[in-house]
C-alpha positions in Angstrom: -26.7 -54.4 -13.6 -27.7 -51.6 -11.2 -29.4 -52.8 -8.0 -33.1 -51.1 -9.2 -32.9 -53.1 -12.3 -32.2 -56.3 -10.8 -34.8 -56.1 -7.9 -37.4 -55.5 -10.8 -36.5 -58.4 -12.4 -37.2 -60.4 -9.7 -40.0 -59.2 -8.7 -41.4 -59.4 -12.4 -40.2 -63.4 -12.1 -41.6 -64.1 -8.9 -45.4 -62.0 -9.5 -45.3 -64.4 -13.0 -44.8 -67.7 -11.1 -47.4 -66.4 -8.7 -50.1 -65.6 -11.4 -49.5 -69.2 -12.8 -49.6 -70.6 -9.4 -52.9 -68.6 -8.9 -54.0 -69.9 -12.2 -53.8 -73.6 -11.4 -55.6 -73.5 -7.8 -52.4 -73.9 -6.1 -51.0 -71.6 -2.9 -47.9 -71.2 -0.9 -47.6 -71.8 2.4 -44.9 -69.7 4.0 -41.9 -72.2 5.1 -38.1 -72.4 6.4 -36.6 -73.7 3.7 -32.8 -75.0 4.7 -33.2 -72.5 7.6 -34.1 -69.6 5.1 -37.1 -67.9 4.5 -39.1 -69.2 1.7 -42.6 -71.1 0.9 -44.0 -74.8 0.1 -46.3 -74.5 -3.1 -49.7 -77.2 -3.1 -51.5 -78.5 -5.7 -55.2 -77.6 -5.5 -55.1 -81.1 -4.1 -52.8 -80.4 -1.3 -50.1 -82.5 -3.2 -46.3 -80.5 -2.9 -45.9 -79.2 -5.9 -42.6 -77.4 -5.4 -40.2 -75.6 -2.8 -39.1 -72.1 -3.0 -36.4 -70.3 -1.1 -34.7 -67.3 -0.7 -31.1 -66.3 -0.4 -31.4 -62.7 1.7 -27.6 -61.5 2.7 -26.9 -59.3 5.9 -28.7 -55.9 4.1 -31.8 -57.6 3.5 -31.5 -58.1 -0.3 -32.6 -60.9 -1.7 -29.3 -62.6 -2.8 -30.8 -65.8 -5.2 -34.5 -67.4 -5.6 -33.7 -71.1 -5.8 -36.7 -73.8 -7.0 -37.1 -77.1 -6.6 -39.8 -79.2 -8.4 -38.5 -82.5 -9.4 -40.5 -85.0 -8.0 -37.7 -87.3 -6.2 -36.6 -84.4 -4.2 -39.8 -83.9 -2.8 -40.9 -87.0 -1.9 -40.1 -86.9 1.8 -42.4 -84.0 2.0 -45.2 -86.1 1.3 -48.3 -86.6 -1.9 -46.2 -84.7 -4.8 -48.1 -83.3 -7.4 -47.8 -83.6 -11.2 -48.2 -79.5 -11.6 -44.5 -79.1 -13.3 -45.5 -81.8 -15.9 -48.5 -79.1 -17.0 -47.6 -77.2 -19.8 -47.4 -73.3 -19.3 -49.9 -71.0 -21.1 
């Protein structure tokens, strides 16, 4: 897959989660996540919800997007919220 196409399709994931995120009265707070940029997303609440971070290699390109949500691996962050259990529409 040629570089253009792949950036777009990333972008196109990422602006989707966004809208949903958007949708559900939830933000993202920019974070280091694993000492790599990335972001914390809360519940309307303030409850995490989920982690995001970003694989960027030396040129700057975003390399992998990588997710967590399960709610035992965010525990130590603190009040997690039930937002992944929410069907998506």
């Amino acid at each position: 897959m040629r570089r253009e196409a792949y950036v777009r399709r990333v972008a196109r994931l990422l602006a989707g989660g966004l809208r949903r995120v958007r949708r559900l009265g939830a933000r993202l707070a920019p974070a280091l996540v694993n000492g790599r940029p990335g972001a914390v997303v809360y519940d309307a609440e303030q409850r995490v919800a989920g982690v995001i971070g970003l694989d960027i290699d030396a040129d700057g390109a975003v390399r992998a997007v990588r997710a967590v949500s399960d709610p035992d691996k965010l525990a130590h962050l603190g009040p997690v919220s039930d937002l992944g259990l929410l069907p998506a529409k």
